[in-house]
C-alpha positions in Angstrom: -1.5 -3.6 13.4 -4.4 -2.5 11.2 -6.6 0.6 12.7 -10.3 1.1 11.4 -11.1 4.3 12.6 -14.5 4.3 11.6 -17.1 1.4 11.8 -20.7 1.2 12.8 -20.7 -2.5 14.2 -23.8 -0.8 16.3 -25.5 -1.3 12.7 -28.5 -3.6 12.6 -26.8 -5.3 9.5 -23.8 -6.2 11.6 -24.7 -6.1 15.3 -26.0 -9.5 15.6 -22.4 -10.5 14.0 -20.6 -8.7 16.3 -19.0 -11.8 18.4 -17.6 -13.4 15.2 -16.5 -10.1 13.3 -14.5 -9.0 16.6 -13.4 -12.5 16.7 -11.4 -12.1 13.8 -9.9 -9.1 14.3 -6.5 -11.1 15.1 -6.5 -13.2 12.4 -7.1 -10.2 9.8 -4.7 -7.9 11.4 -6.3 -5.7 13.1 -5.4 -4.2 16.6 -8.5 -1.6 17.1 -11.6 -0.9 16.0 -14.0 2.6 16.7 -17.7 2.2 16.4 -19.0 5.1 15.5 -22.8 6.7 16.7 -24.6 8.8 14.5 -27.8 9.5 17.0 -28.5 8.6 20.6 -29.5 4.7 20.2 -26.4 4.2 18.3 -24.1 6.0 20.5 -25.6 4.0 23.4 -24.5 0.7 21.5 -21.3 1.7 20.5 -20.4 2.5 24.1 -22.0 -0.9 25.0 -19.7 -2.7 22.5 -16.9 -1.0 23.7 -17.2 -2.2 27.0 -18.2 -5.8 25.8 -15.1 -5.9 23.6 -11.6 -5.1 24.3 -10.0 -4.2 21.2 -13.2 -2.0 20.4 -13.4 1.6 21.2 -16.3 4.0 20.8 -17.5 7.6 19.3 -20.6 9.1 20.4 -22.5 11.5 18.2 -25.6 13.0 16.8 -25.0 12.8 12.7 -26.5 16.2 10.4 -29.4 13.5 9.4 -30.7 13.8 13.3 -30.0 17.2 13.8 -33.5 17.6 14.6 -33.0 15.9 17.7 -29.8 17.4 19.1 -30.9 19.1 22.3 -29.8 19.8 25.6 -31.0 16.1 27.5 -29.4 14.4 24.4 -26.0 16.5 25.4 -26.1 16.0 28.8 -26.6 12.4 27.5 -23.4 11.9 25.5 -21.4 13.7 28.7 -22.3 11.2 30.6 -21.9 8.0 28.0 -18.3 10.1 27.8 -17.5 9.4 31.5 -16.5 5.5 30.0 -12.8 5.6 29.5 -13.3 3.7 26.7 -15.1 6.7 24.4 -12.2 8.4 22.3 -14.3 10.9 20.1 -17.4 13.3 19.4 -18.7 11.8 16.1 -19.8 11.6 13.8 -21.2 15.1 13.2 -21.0 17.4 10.6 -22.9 18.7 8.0 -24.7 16.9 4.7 -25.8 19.3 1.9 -26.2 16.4 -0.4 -29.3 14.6 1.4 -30.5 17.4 3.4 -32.4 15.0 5.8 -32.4 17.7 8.0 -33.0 22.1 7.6 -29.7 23.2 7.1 -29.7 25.9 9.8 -30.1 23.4 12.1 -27.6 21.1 10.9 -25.4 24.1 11.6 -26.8 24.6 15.3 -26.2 21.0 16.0 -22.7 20.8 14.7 -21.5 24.2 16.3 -23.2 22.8 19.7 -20.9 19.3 19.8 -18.0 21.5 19.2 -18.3 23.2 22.0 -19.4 20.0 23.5 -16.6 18.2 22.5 -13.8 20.8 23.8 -15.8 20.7 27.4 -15.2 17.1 27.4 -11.4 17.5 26.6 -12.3 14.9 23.6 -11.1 15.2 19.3 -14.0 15.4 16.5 -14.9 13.0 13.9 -16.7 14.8 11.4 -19.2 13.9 8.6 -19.1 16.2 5.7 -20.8 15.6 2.3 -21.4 18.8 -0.2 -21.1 20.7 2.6 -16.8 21.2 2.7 -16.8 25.4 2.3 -19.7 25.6 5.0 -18.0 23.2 7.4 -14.5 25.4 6.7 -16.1 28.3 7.8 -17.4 26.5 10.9 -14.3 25.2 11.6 -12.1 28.2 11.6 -14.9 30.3 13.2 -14.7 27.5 16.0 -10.9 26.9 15.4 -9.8 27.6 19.5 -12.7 24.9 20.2 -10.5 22.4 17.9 -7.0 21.9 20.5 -8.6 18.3 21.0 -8.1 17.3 17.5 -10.6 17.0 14.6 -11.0 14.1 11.8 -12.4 14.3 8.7 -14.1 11.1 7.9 -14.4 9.3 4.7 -12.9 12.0 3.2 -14.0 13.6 -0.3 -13.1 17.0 -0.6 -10.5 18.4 -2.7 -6.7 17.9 -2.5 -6.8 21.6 -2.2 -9.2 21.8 0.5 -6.5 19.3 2.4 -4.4 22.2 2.9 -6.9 24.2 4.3 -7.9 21.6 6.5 -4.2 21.3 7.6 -4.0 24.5 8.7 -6.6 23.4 11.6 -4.1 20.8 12.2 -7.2 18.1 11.4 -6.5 14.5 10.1 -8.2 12.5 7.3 -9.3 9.1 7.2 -10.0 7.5 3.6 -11.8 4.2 3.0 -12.8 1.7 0.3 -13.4 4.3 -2.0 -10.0 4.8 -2.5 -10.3 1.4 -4.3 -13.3 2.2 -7.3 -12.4 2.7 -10.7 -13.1 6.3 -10.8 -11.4 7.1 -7.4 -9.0 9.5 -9.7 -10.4 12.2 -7.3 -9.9 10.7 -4.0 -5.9 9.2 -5.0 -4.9 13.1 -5.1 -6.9 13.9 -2.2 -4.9 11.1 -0.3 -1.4 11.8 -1.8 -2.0 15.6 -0.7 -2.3 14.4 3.3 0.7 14.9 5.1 1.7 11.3 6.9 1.2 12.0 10.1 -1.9 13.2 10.0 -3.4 10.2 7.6 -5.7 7.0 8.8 -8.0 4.6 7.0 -11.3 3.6 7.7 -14.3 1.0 6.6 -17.2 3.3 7.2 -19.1 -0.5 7.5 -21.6 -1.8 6.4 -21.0 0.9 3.9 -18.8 1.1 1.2 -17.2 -2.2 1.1 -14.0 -1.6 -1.3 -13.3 -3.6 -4.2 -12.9 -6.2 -5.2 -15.9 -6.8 -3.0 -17.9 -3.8 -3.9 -21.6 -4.5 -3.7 -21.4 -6.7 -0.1 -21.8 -6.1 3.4 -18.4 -4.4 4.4 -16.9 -5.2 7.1 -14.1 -4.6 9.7 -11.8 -6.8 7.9 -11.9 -5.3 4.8 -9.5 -2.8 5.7 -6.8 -4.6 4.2 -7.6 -3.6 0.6 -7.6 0.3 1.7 -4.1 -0.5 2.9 -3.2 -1.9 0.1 -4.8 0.5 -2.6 -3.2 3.4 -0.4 0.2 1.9 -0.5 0.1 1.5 -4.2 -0.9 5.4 -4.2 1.8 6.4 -2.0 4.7 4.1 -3.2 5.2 3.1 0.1 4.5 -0.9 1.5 1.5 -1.6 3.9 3.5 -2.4 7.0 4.6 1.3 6.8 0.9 2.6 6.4 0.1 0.5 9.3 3.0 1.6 11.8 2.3 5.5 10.8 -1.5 4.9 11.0 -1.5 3.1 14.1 1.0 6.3 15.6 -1.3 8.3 13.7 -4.9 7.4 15.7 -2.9 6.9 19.4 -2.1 10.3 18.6 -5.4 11.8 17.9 -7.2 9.2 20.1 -5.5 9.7 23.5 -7.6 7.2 25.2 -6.7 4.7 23.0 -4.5 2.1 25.0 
């Protein structure tokens, strides 16, 4: 009763895969699947896939990279794609200091904007935060009464003292194959430092497929090894990851059936 809370099967290295990766969901363990958007085309197909797949759901988005084209018909847009009961999140947004793709400020303007957006439509955050962890704190607590939906961070690689600031927002983290490198010293801590219930694991595919597969297309149901490196981590056996996890994202996910 794997949950990967974060995939991009809307991804033009995996979309035309998508029948025979979703058909192997059951055979690998895995119950549900959230395909992420990270600008308007994307969000479109993820909401497509949704629809076309059961065990799929979908989060709509417009990622700090597109910033630049976060504006009021592309809101209006993704209140509308929200209308399909299948869409369980606002993501992934955020803020990326390390690329800066996009002016800062307006990474800022856009990630403040589906905040608010993303209370109007009653639905939980997944957020996308690289170099950027003291910026998007101050966001966040600035924002905090726009949060009661619920707010993930994604792939996440901030402190294990930032965690507990984090916490106090009540958000979740979701770690993925990086968990699994040779110098994930960093992110073990970060991931013993989560409280339980508030833990989930992700793929982030086609991106950073987890060893001992590092260097391939990642996919869906490559989860497994995140399970497994976690549970080493946390002294605790992967069907226990996978009953909390799966608690975890019905939780945070409300339209998750």
């Amino acid at each position: 009763m794997m949950i990967d809370t974060h995939c991009h099967l809307n991804d033009e290295k995996l979309l035309p895969q998508a029948d025979r990766i979703v058909s192997e969901f059951e055979s690998e363990g895995i119950t549900r699947a959230i395909c992420v958007g990270y600008d308007m085309p994307s969000s479109e197909s993820a909401v497509s896939l949704a629809k076309k797949y059961e065990s799929v759901y979908a989060a709509i988005g417009i990622h700090p990279h597109d910033a630049e084209s976060a504006d009021y018909p592309a809101y209006e847009r993704l209140a509308t794609l929200s209308s399909c009961e299948k869409v369980v999140a606002i993501g992934e947004i955020g803020l990326d200091y390390h690329y800066d793709n996009c002016p800062r400020a307006i990474q800022r303007g856009a990630f403040a904007e589906q905040i608010e957006l993303a209370q109007t439509l009653g639905l939980p955050l997944i957020l996308h935060v690289r170099d950027a962890y003291e910026e998007a704190k101050r966001v966040l607590y600035d924002m905090s009464s726009y949060l009661t939906n619920g707010v993930l961070l994604h792939c996440y690689s901030g402190s294990k003292e930032m965690v507990t600031d984090f916490s106090r927002l009540d958000a979740y983290f979701a770690f993925g194959g990086a968990i699994t490198f040779k110098n994930a010293k960093h992110n073990i801590e970060a991931l013993k430092a989560v409280p339980r219930d508030r833990l989930l694991f992700e793929t982030d595919c086609p991106y950073m497929t987890p060893e001992p597969f590092r260097g391939r297309v990642n996919e869906p149901k490559y989860i497994k090894y995140v399970y497994e490196r976690a549970a080493e981590a946390l002294g605790a056996s992967v069907p226990q990851l996978e009953e909390e996890t799966y608690n975890n994202a019905k939780r945070l996910f409300i339209r998750m059936k």
